[in-house]
C-alpha positions in Angstrom: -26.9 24.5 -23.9 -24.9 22.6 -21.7 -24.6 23.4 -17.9 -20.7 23.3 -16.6 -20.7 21.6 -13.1 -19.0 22.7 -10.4 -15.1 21.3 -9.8 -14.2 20.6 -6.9 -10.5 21.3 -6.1 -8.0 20.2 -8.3 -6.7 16.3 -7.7 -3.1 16.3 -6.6 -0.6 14.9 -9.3 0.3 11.2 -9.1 2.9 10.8 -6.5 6.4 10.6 -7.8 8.6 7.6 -7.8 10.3 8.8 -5.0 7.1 8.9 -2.7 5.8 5.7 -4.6 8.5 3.7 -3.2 8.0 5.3 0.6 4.5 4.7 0.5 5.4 1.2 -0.9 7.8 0.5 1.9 5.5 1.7 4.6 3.3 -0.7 3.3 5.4 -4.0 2.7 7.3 -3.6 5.7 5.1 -3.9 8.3 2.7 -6.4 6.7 5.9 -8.7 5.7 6.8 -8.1 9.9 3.9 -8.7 11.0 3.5 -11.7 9.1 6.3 -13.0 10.2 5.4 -12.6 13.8 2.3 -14.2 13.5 3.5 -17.2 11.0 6.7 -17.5 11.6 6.9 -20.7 13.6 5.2 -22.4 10.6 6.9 -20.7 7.9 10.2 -21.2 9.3 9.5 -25.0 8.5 9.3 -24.2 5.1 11.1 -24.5 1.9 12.3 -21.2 1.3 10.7 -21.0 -2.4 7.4 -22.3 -0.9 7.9 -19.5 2.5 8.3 -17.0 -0.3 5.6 -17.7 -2.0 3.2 -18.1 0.6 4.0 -14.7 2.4 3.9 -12.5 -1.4 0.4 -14.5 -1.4 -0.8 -13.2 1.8 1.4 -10.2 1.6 0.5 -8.4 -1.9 -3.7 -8.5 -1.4 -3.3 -6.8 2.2 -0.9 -4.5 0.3 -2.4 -3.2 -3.0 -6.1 -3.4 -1.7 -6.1 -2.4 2.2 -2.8 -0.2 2.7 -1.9 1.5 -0.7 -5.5 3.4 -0.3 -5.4 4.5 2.4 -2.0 6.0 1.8 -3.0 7.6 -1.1 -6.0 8.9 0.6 -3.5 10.1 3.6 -1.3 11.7 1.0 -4.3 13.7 -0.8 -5.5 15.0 2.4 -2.0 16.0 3.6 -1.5 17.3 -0.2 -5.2 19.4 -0.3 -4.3 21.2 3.3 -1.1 22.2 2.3 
């Protein structure tokens, strides 16, 4: 005999396209700014292949593993109150 556990709410769905590429530009934007701000002076003696590179280096880590959580998270909680 096996013993069902609990579930906890229901996970919200994915988010849509639509509020991937919001959540994506709340992300990129202010990182790529910011980077900017604090690198520009050095950057802006780069080649522009090299500048590109070097901020999507720095850029897509801060991105994928510190912002996009923490979105998501954000857009569960608002999701689960509603």
């Amino acid at each position: 005999m096996t013993k069902e556990q609990p579930t906890a709410s229901a996970a919200p769905n994915p988010p849509s396209k639509h509020q991937l590429a919001v959540m994506i530009w709340l992300s990129v934007f202010p990182t790529l700014a910011l980077i900017n701000v604090v690198l520009g002076d050095w950057l802006g003696t780069l080649p522009t292949l090299v500048r590109t590179f070097v901020l999507a280096t720095i850029a897509v880590p801060i991105v994928i593993y510190g912002l996009m959580p923490q979105l998501h998270r954000l857009r569960r909680r608002a999701l689960s109150r509603a």
